[in-house]
N, C-alpha and C positions, 0 to 999 in steps of 0.2 A: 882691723877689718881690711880685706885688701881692698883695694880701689876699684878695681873693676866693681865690683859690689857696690861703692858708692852712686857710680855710674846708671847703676841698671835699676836702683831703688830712685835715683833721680829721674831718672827717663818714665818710671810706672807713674811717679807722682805725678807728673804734667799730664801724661795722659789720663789721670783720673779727670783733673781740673780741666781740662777739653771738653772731657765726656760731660762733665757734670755742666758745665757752659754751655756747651752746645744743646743738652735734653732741657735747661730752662729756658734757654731762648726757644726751644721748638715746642714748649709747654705754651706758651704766651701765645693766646689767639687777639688778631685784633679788633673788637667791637663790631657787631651784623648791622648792615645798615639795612635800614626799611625798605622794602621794595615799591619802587613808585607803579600803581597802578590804577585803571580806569574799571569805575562801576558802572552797573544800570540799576535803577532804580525798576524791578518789575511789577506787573498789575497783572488782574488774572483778566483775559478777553476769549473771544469765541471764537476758533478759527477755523476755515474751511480744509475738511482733509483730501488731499488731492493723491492721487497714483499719478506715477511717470510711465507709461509704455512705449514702445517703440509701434511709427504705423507705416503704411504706405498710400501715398495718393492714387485717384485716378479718374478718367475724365466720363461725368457723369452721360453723357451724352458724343463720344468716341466713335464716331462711325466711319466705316468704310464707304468711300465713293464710287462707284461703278456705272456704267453706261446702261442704257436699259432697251440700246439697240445698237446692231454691228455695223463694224466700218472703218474706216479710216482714219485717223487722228488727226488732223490737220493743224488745231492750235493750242495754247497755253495760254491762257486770260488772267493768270496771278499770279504772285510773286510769292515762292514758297516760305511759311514760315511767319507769311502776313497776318492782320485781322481782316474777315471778310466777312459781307453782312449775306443776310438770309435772300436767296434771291441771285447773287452774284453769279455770274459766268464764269466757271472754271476752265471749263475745256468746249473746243467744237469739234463735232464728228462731220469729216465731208458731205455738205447738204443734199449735192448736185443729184444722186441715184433717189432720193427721199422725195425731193423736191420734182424728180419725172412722175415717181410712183402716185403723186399727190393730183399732177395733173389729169395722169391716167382715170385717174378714179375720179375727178369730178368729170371729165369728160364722158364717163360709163353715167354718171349720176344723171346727167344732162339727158342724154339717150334716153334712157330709163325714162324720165319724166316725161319726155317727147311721147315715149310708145304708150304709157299711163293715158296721155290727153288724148293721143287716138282712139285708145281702147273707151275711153270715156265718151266720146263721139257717136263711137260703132254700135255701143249698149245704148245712148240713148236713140237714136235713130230707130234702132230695131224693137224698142220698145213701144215707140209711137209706129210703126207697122205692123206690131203686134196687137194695139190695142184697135187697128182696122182689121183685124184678123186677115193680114197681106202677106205675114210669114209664119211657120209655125212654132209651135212650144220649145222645141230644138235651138232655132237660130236665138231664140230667145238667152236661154242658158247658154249656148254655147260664148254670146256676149257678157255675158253676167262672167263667168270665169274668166275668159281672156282680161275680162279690168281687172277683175281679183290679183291673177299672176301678174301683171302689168304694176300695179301697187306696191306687191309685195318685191318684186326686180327692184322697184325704182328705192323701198326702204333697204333693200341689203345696197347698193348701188352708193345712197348717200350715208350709210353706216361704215362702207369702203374707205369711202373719200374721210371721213371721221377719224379713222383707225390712220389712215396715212399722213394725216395735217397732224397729229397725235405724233408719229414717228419722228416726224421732221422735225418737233419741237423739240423733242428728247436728243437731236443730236447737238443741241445745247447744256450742257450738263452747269447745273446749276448747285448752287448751297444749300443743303437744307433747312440750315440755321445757321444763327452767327456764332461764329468760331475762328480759330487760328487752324487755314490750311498747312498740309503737311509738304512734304517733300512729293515732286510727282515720280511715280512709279512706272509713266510709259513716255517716251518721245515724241513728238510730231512726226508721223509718216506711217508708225507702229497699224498695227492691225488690232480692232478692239471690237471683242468681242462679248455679246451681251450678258450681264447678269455674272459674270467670271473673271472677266478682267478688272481688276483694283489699278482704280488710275492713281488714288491718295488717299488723306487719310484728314477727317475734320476734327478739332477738338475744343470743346466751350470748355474753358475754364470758369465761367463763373457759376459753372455748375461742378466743381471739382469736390472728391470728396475722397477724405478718410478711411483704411479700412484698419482697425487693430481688432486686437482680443486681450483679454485680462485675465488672469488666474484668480478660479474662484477661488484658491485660499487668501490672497490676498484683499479678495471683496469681501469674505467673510458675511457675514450678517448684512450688509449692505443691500438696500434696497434701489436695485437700478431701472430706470424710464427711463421715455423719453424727453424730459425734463431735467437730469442730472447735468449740470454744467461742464462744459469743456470747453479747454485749450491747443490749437495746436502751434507749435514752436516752432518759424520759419529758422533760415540759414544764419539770419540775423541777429536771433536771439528773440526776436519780437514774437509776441503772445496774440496769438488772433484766436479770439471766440469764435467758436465752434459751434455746429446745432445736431444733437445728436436725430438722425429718423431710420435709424434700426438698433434693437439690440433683441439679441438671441436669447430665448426663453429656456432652454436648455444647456449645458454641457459637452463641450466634447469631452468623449470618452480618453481617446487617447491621448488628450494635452491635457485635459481637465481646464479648461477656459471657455472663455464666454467671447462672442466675436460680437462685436459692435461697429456699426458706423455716423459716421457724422459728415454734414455738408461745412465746407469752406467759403466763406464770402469772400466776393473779390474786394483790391485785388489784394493779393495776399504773398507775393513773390516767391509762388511756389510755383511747380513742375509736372506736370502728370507724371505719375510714377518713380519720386521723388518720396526718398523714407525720411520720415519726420519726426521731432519728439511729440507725445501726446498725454497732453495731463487732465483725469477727468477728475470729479469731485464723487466722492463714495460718501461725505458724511460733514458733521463739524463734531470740532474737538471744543468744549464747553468750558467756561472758566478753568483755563489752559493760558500757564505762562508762556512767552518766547525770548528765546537768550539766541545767542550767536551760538554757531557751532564750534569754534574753538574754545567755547567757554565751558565746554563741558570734557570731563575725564574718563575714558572707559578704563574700568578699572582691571587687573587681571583673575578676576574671576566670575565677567560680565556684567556685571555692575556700573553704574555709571555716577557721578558726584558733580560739584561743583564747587567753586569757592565763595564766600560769600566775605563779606567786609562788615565786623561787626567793630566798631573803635577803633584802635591801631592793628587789630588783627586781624589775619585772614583763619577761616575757622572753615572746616571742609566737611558737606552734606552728601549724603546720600540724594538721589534722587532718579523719580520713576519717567523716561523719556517715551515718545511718541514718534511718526516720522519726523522728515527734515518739512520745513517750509519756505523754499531758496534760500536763503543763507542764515537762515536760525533754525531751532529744534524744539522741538514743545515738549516742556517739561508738565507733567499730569500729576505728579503727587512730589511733595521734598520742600518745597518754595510757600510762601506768603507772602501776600500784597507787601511791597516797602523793602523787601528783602535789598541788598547792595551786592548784586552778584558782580564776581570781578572778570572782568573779558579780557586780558591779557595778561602777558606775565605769566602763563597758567605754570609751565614746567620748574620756575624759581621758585614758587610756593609749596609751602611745607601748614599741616595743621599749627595756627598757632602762629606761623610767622610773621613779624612789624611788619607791619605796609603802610603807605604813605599816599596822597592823592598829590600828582605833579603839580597840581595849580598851587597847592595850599604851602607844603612847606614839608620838613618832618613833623612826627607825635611830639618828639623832643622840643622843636621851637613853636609849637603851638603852646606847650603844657607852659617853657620859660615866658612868654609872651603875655600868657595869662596869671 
């Protein structure tokens, strides 16, 4: 045999015994070790079902300031953006033209009553000449009228003077109520005129309130008052109870929602017109587990499971879910009280697969142990 043939049947041999070495070492797996994980022990409890909507605030009692007579602006009695109590001086409208008008009219008022007391005089004098029959039936009434209109001058006269001490007090512009004034809208010197010019703007926050709406599909059979509890969720995270005092008894057509309001107790570090989370309650969910939401699997044909920890195994349930409850999920059918559902680890598990509790040890050094 020539030698190159030696050669070439020695070289196939070796790479048999490679090949053959290398596929048993690549046959040899090495021992699964148990995967250490953390149960809950679940119970079945009642829990409240909440919806999350989106709302916006806004200020129940918001009003615009305005002057309720013309004039000159003269000053600025608060510091915008303040609290100010009911009663307070916001603005003064130049007194001086108010303050003549005021005098005019009690001086007419004054008049008026002077000419009343004569006329009062005139009628009774000529009454007592009448009853000596010294003048006749004429002079008689013609005094009887002149105090009538004498009376009536001197009531419109101090009805004047009324109407102008009225003016002058109004060109004090005051709070309606207590609130946080706004930004002013006119300057000292400006011309302000009545009933039209918006000098600012008042806002009571502790009367602030909520407004959303909800999708009836999402209320479903839910029976809503004004008795249903709610939350609204500041910038903080923090949960301030709500009190709902409107909710819509129909439908809109074109959203198909229900629009609801609720008042905010202060203080609540929110905003007028500041969008917020809002969670009401539509129901309770009844002997109803709660696990974490990572503890649960959506499976790929909508479905949903979880793992449970029965001995050294993880053993994997169907199960029928509910909404979320902040960071758990309420599982409605799958589960029984005692159940050892495993909350982490979830993607390493397999039906079936060793699992181990990190405090205790492995299955292994329990079982040698015992």
């Amino acid at each position: 045999m020539p030698r190159k043939w030696y050669k070439l049947i020695l070289a196939a041999g070796l790479s048999a015994i490679c090949v053959l070495g290398c596929s048993k070492k690549t046959d040899t797996k090495a021992p699964t070790k148990p995967v250490p994980v953390t149960t809950l022990a679940v119970t079945p409890e009642d829990v409240p079902e909440w919806h999350e909507v989106m709302g916006q605030t806004e200020g129940a009692d918001q009003v615009e300031i305005r002057s309720q007579v013309s004039g000159i602006l003269k000053r600025q009695l608060y510091k915008e953006g303040e609290f100010v109590r009911r009663g307070q001086t916001l603005f003064i409208i130049d007194q001086a033209p108010f303050q003549a008008d005021l005098e005019a009219a009690r001086a007419a008022a004054n008049q008026a009553k002077a000419q009343l007391e004569q006329a009062d005089r005139e009628l009774a004098r000529t009454r007592r000449l009448y009853a000596q029959q010294a003048v006749p039936q004429k002079d008689l009434d013609d005094a009887q009228s002149t105090a009538k209109v004498a009376r009536a001058a001197l009531k419109a006269a101090e009805a004047k003077a009324a109407s102008s001490a009225i003016s002058l007090s109004h060109t004090q512009i005051t709070a309606p109520a207590d609130g946080i004034a706004g930004m002013a809208l006119v300057n000292p010197g400006a011309l302000v005129t009545a009933q039209s010019t918006q000098l600012t703007t008042l806002t009571q926050k502790k009367d602030l309130k909520v407004v959303f709406a909800i999708s009836d599909r999402d209320l479903g059979n839910a029976s809503m008052t004004l008795g249903n509890a709610v939350e609204v969720v500041n910038s903080d995270g923090k949960r301030i109870p709500a009190k709902l005092d409107y909710v819509s008894q129909s439908v809109t057509p074109d959203l198909g929602t229900r629009q609801m309001r609720a008042k905010i107790p202060p203080p609540a570090n929110i905003l007028s017109g500041q969008f917020v989370r809002v969670r009401i309650q539509t129901g309770t969910e009844h002997a109803v587990y709660k696990v974490p939401q990572a503890s649960v699997l959506q499976l790929s044909d909508g479905t949903y499971a979880v793992y449970l920890r029965e001995g050294n195994k993880a053993k994997r349930v169907p199960v029928e879910v509910g909404p979320w409850d902040d960071t758990s999920w309420i599982v409605r059918k799958g589960l029984k009280t005692g159940d050892q559902v495993i909350t982490d680890q979830i993607l390493r598990l397999r039906d079936g697969r060793e699992v181990t509790d990190p405090g205790k040890g492995s299955p292994a050094a329990s079982r040698a142990a015992s």
